[in-house]
N, C-alpha and C positions, 0 to 999 in steps of 0.2 A: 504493500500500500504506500511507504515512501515513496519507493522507488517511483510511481505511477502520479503520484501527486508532485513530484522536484520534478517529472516530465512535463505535467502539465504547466505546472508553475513556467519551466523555461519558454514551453513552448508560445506565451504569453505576453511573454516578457519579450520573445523577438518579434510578434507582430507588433506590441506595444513601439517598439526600437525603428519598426518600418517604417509606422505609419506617421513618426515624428518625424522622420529625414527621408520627405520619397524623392525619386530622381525626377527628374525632369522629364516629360513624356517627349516623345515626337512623334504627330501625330498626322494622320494620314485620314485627309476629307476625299468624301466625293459628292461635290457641289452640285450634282444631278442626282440623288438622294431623295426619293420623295416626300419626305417633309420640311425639305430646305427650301424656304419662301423666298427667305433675305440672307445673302452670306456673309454681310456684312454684322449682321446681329448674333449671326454663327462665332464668328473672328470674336467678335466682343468677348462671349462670353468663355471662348477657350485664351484666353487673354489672362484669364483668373488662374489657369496653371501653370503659368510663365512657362511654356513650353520650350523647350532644345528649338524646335521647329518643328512648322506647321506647312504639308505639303498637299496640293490637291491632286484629284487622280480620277478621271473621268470615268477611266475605266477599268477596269478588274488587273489586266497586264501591267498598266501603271503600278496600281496599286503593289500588285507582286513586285513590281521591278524596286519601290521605292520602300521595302519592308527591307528587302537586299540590301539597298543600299544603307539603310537604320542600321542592320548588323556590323556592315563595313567599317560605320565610322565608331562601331564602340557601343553602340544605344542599347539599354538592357530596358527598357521602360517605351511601348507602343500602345498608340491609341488608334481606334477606328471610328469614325466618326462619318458614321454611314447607315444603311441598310445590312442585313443576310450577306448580301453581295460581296458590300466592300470586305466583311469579317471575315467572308472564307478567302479572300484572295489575301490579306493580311495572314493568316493562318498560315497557307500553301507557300507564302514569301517566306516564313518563320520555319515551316517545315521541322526536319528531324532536328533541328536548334531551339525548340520548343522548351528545353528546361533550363534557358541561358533567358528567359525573358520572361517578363511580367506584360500582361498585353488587359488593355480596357476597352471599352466600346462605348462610344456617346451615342445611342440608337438616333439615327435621323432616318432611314427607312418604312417602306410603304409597310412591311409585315414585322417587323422585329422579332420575329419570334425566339431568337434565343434571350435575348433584352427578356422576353417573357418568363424563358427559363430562368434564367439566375435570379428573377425578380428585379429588376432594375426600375426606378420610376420612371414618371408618365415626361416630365416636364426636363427641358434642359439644362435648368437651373440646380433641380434635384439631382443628374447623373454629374455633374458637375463638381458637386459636392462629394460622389460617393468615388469619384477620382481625386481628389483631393485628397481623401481621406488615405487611399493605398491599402487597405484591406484585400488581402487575398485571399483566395481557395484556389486547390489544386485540382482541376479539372482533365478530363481525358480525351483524347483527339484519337481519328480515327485515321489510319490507313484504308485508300480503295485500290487496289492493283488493278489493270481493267489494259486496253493500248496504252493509256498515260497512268502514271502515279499522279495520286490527287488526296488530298486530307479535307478533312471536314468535322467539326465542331457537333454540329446539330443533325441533319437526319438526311439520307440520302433514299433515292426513290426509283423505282426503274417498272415500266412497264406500259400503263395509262398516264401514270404522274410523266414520265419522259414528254409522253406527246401532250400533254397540257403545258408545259413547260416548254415546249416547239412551238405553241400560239400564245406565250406570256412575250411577246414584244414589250417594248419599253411606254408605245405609245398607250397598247391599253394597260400597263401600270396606271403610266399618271392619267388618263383618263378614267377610270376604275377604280383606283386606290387599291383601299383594305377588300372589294369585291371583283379585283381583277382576277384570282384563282379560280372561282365559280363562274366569270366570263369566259377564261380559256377555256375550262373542262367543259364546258354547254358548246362548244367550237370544234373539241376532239372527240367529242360524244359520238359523233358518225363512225370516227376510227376503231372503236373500241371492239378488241377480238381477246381474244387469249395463249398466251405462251406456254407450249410443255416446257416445263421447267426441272431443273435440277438442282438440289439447294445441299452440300455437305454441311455442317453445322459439326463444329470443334472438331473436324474430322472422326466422327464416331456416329455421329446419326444422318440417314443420306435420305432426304423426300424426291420426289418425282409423282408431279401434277399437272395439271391445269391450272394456270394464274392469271387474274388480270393485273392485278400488283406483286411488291416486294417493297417492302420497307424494313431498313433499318435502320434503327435511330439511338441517337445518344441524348439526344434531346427531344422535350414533348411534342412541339407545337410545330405545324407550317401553315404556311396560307395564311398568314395573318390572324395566327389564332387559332390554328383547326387542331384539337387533342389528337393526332394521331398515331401518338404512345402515352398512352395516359399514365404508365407505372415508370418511363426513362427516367432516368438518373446520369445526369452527367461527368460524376464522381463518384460511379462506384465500380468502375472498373470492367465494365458487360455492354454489350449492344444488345439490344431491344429489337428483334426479328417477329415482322406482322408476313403474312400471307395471305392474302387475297382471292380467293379462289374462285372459278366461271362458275359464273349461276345464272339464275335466268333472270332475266329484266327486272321482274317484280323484285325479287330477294334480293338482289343489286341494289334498286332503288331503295331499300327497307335497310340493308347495312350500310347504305352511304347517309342515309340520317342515324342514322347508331352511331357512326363515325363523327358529324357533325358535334352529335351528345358527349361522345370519349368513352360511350359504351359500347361499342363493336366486340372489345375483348369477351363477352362475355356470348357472344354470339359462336355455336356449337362448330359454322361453319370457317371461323376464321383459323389460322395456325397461328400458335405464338409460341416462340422461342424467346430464351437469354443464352448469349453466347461470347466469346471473345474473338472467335473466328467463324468466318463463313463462307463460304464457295458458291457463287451461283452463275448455272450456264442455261440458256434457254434457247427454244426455237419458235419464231425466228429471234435474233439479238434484240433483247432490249435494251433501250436508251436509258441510261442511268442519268441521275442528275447530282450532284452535293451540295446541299443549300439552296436548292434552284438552280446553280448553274452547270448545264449538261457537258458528262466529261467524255462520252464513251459507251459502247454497249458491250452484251457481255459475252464471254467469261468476265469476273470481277471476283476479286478476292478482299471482303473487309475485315482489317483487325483493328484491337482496341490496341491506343499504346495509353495504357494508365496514366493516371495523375501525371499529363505531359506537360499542361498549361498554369502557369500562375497566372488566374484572373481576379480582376478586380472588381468586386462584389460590394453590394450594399452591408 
């Protein structure tokens, strides 16, 4: 009981230690970000963490290129200040360098959904603060093997979600917002077939089915919201495997409002796995996505790399 209690004590005493002397961030906008109005009142208020620097990045390649370069010059302390989007290209720049850095997110996107995960507030004055602050937790990133290597935070998707993710253009983001998910999928609704699929799971358990989806996720939410791992845990070390299975229209329509609810899991016809590793290969190749952004179809190999990330949490 000492021994457990002088652990905790220290372990206390060094976030206390952090969160007095934090580094200076350098942070990485993308001023095309759906809830960025004015970038001017943006500047303002990341002005409050006297930042190393402040770099903008229109788009995802930037943003990877300019995470490179944060490591280059020395920077243990990144922000993303952005959407889903910018976080996993931030991510993907940080890559297998993942426990040389502390990385935060000021949500300015259309779905924030991991914003949602960690609990982050609403307002930008409040995520502000909870950077300021330097509090962390040790979060886990996932490997996707697939053509390219690709890492991802939150929850990667492949099958129907690929082709809705084909009709999420940028234009019907910002014309749609938080309803632009439900716009694409009512767009790829005509496309919707089924993949024989093959799914190994930690190498010891092998399925083989018929699938309209495949998710796995390290995080709860996509679409701006939508529960669709309602038990993820993004620090505990496991991905979160949903299966999706052909059904007929009716029971489709009936588990895609379960899905809506974050009760699907409980539906007889779904699979659910926890796993650290997972294989999947189907016919014909599905389009996988990570975070939204589509990297490849399959074979795909995802693994968890544990507590990879120190983030910065409320």
């Amino acid at each position: 009981m000492t021994k457990f209690c002088a652990y905790i004590f220290a372990e206390t005493c060094e976030t206390q230690a952090k969160c007095s002397s934090p580094m200076k961030p350098f942070v990485i906008v993308n001023p095309n970000a759906g809830s960025v109005k004015k970038m001017d009142v943006v500047r303002m208020h990341l002005e409050r963490l006297r930042p190393a620097a402040v770099r903008m990045a229109r788009r995802s390649r930037e943003a990877e290129r300019l995470t490179r370069l944060a490591l280059r010059r020395g920077e243990r302390f990144i922000v993303a200040a952005g959407g889903d989007g910018t976080l996993n290209a931030i991510a993907n720049g940080i890559g297998s360098r993942a426990r040389k850095v502390s990385l935060g997110l000021l949500p300015l996107g259309t779905g924030n959904d991991f914003a949602r995960v960690l609990g982050l507030p609403a307002t930008i004055e409040e995520n502000i603060e909870v950077l300021r602050s330097w509090k962390t937790r040790r979060i886990d990133l996932v490997r996707a093997r697939s053509n390219r290597t690709r890492y991802f935070v939150n929850v990667s998707a492949g099958g129907f979600s690929g082709l809705v993710d084909e009709k999420l253009t940028a234009k019907i983001k910002k014309n749609w917002g938080p309803l632009s998910y439900l716009r694409s999928a009512a767009a790829a609704l005509p496309q919707l077939h089924a993949y024989h699929t093959r799914v190994v799971i930690d190498g010891q358990e092998e399925l083989a089915t018929e699938l309209y989806n495949v998710v796995i996720a390290n995080g709860r939410f996509v679409a701006g919201g939508l529960p669709i791992a309602p038990n993820a845990d993004p620090s505990d070390g496991s991905l979160d495997l949903i299966l999706i299975p052909k059904r007929t229209m009716a029971e489709t329509a009936l588990l895609a409002a379960e899905i809506l609810l974050g009760k699907h899991l409980s539906n007889k016809a779904v699979i659910y796995r926890r796993a650290k590793k997972i294989f999947v290969r189907s016919r014909p190749g599905m389009w996988f996505n990570v975070d939204g952004e589509l990297v490849g179809n399959a074979p795909v190999v995802f693994q968890i790399i544990a507590a990879a990330l120190n983030f910065v949490v409320p």
